[in-house]
N, C-alpha and C positions, 0 to 999 in steps of 0.2 A: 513776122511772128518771132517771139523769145522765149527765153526760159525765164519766169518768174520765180524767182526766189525764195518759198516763204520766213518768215524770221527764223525759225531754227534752223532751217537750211543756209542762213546768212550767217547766223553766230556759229553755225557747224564751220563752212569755209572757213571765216575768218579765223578758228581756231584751228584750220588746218586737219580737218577730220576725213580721211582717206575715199569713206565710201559717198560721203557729201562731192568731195573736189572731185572722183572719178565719175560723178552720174553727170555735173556740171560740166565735165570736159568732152565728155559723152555727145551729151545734145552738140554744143558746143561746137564736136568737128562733124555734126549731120548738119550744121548751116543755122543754127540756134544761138542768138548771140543774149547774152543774158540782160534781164532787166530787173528794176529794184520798185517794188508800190512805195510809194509815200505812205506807206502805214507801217510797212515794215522795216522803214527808214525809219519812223518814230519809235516804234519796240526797240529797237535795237540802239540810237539815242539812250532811251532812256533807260537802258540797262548798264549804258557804258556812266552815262550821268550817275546811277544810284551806284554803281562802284567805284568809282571814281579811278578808273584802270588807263594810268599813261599809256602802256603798250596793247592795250585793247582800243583806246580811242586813236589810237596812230595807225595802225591796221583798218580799220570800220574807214578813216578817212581817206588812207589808200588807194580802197575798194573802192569807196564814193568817185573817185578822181576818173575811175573806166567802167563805170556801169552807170547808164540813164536811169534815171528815178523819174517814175510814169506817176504824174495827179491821183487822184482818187477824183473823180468826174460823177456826172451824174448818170452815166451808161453801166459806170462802175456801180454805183451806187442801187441802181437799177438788178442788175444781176446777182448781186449778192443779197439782196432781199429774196429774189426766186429762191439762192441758195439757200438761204436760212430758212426760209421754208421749207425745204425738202430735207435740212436736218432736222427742224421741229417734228416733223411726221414721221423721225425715224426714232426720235423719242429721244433724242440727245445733239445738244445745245455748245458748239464750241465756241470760243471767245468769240464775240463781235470781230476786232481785228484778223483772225484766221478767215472768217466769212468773209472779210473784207478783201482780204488778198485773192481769196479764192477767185471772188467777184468782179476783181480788176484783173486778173490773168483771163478770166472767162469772156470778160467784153474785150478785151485788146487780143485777141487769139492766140493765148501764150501755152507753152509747157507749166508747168506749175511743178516745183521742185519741192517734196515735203517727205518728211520721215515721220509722219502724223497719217497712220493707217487708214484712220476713220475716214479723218478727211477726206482723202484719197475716196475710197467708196462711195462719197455718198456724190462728192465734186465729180467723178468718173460716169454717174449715173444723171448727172444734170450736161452731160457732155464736154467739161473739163477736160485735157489731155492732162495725166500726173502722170511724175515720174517719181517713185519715191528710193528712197535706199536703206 
Protein backbone atom coordinates (compact mmCIF):
# COMPACT_ATOMS: atom_id res chain seq x y z
CA UNK A 1 0.00 0.00 0.00
CA UNK A 2 1.12 3.87 -0.96
CA UNK A 3 0.30 7.24 -0.90
CA UNK A 4 -1.24 8.37 -4.18
CA UNK A 5 -0.72 11.54 -5.04
CA UNK A 6 -3.40 13.41 -6.87
CA UNK A 7 -2.25 16.10 -9.38
CA UNK A 8 -2.54 19.10 -7.26
CA UNK A 9 -1.09 17.33 -4.37
CA UNK A 10 1.81 16.76 -7.10
CA UNK A 11 2.21 20.28 -8.44
CA UNK A 12 1.69 21.37 -4.49
CA UNK A 13 5.13 19.21 -3.66
CA UNK A 14 6.86 20.13 -6.51
CA UNK A 15 6.26 23.78 -5.65
CA UNK A 16 7.35 22.99 -2.34
CA UNK A 17 3.97 23.73 -0.52
CA UNK A 18 4.53 23.09 3.34
CA UNK A 19 1.10 21.39 4.30
CA UNK A 20 1.24 19.14 0.90
CA UNK A 21 5.19 17.97 1.93
CA UNK A 22 4.10 17.53 5.61
CA UNK A 23 0.83 15.23 5.03
CA UNK A 24 3.37 13.32 2.39
CA UNK A 25 6.00 12.92 5.02
CA UNK A 26 3.29 12.00 7.33
CA UNK A 27 2.18 8.86 5.70
CA UNK A 28 5.44 8.40 4.49
CA UNK A 29 7.17 7.67 8.21
CA UNK A 30 3.75 5.47 9.18
CA UNK A 31 5.27 2.92 6.25
CA UNK A 32 3.44 4.79 3.10
CA UNK A 33 5.89 5.11 0.43
CA UNK A 34 4.33 7.30 -2.30
CA UNK A 35 3.08 6.64 -5.69
CA UNK A 36 2.37 8.50 -8.94
CA UNK A 37 -1.18 7.39 -11.56
CA UNK A 38 -0.24 7.61 -14.95
CA UNK A 39 -2.93 10.21 -15.25
CA UNK A 40 -1.52 12.36 -12.92
CA UNK A 41 1.83 11.93 -14.58
CA UNK A 42 -0.20 13.36 -17.68
CA UNK A 43 -1.84 16.67 -15.89
CA UNK A 44 0.98 17.41 -14.75
CA UNK A 45 3.07 16.80 -18.20
CA UNK A 46 1.01 18.95 -19.62
CA UNK A 47 0.92 21.72 -17.49
CA UNK A 48 4.57 21.85 -17.42
CA UNK A 49 4.32 21.40 -21.64
CA UNK A 50 1.61 24.47 -21.84
CA UNK A 51 4.16 26.52 -19.73
CA UNK A 52 6.95 25.87 -21.05
CA UNK A 53 8.75 26.10 -17.28
CA UNK A 54 12.66 24.94 -17.34
CA UNK A 55 12.65 24.92 -13.46
CA UNK A 56 9.26 23.32 -13.14
CA UNK A 57 10.06 20.49 -15.73
CA UNK A 58 13.54 19.88 -13.81
CA UNK A 59 11.75 19.40 -10.45
CA UNK A 60 8.47 17.12 -12.06
CA UNK A 61 11.52 15.04 -13.64
CA UNK A 62 13.42 14.90 -10.36
CA UNK A 63 10.23 13.62 -8.64
CA UNK A 64 9.76 11.19 -11.54
CA UNK A 65 13.41 9.63 -10.83
CA UNK A 66 11.95 8.25 -7.03
CA UNK A 67 8.44 7.72 -7.23
CA UNK A 68 6.61 4.67 -9.35
CA UNK A 69 4.08 5.63 -11.84
CA UNK A 70 1.28 2.87 -11.48
CA UNK A 71 -0.74 2.19 -15.25
CA UNK A 72 -4.25 3.12 -15.28
CA UNK A 73 -5.36 -0.76 -15.67
CA UNK A 74 -8.56 -2.06 -16.20
CA UNK A 75 -9.33 -2.76 -12.25
CA UNK A 76 -8.47 0.91 -12.20
CA UNK A 77 -10.72 1.64 -14.67
CA UNK A 78 -13.21 -0.41 -13.08
CA UNK A 79 -13.32 1.45 -9.68
CA UNK A 80 -13.52 4.81 -10.85
CA UNK A 81 -16.57 4.13 -12.82
CA UNK A 82 -18.22 2.92 -9.33
CA UNK A 83 -16.62 6.37 -8.29
CA UNK A 84 -18.15 8.47 -10.78
CA UNK A 85 -21.23 7.06 -10.09
CA UNK A 86 -21.38 7.81 -6.64
CA UNK A 87 -20.46 11.44 -7.68
CA UNK A 88 -23.15 11.54 -10.09
CA UNK A 89 -25.72 10.79 -7.29
CA UNK A 90 -24.42 13.32 -5.35
CA UNK A 91 -25.27 15.73 -8.07
CA UNK A 92 -21.73 16.96 -8.92
CA UNK A 93 -19.32 15.64 -11.55
CA UNK A 94 -15.39 16.27 -10.97
CA UNK A 95 -13.03 16.01 -13.88
CA UNK A 96 -12.79 12.54 -15.37
CA UNK A 97 -8.88 12.52 -14.46
CA UNK A 98 -9.63 13.32 -10.60
CA UNK A 99 -12.12 10.16 -10.84
CA UNK A 100 -9.46 8.56 -12.43
CA UNK A 101 -6.95 8.93 -9.75
CA UNK A 102 -9.38 8.39 -7.35
CA UNK A 103 -10.12 5.02 -8.99
CA UNK A 104 -6.60 3.86 -9.33
CA UNK A 105 -5.56 4.59 -5.55
CA UNK A 106 -8.95 2.72 -4.77
CA UNK A 107 -7.99 -0.56 -6.71
CA UNK A 108 -4.20 -0.62 -5.77
CA UNK A 109 -5.12 0.09 -1.88
CA UNK A 110 -3.57 3.42 -1.61
CA UNK A 111 -3.79 6.67 0.59
CA UNK A 112 -4.96 9.16 -1.73
CA UNK A 113 -3.38 12.50 -1.10
CA UNK A 114 -5.80 15.59 -2.17
CA UNK A 115 -6.61 19.19 -0.97
CA UNK A 116 -9.89 18.68 -3.16
CA UNK A 117 -12.62 18.37 -0.21
CA UNK A 118 -15.27 17.06 -2.20
CA UNK A 119 -13.43 14.59 -3.50
CA UNK A 120 -12.29 13.60 -0.28
CA UNK A 121 -16.18 12.85 0.85
CA UNK A 122 -17.48 11.35 -1.60
CA UNK A 123 -13.96 8.80 -2.34
CA UNK A 124 -14.20 8.34 1.83
CA UNK A 125 -17.77 7.05 1.46
CA UNK A 126 -16.89 4.61 -1.59
CA UNK A 127 -14.00 3.36 1.01
CA UNK A 128 -11.03 5.35 -0.30
CA UNK A 129 -8.48 6.13 2.49
CA UNK A 130 -7.74 10.27 1.89
CA UNK A 131 -5.74 12.27 3.35
CA UNK A 132 -6.21 15.72 2.56
CA UNK A 133 -4.49 19.05 3.70
Amino acid sequence: MGVALDTNALIDVLRGDASALRQVDHLARNGSSPVLSAVALFEALSGVEFTRSRPERTRLESLLSRIPIEPFDKESARRAAELREEFLRTGRSPSAPDVMIAGQALSGGHTLITRDRHLARVAEASGLRVATY
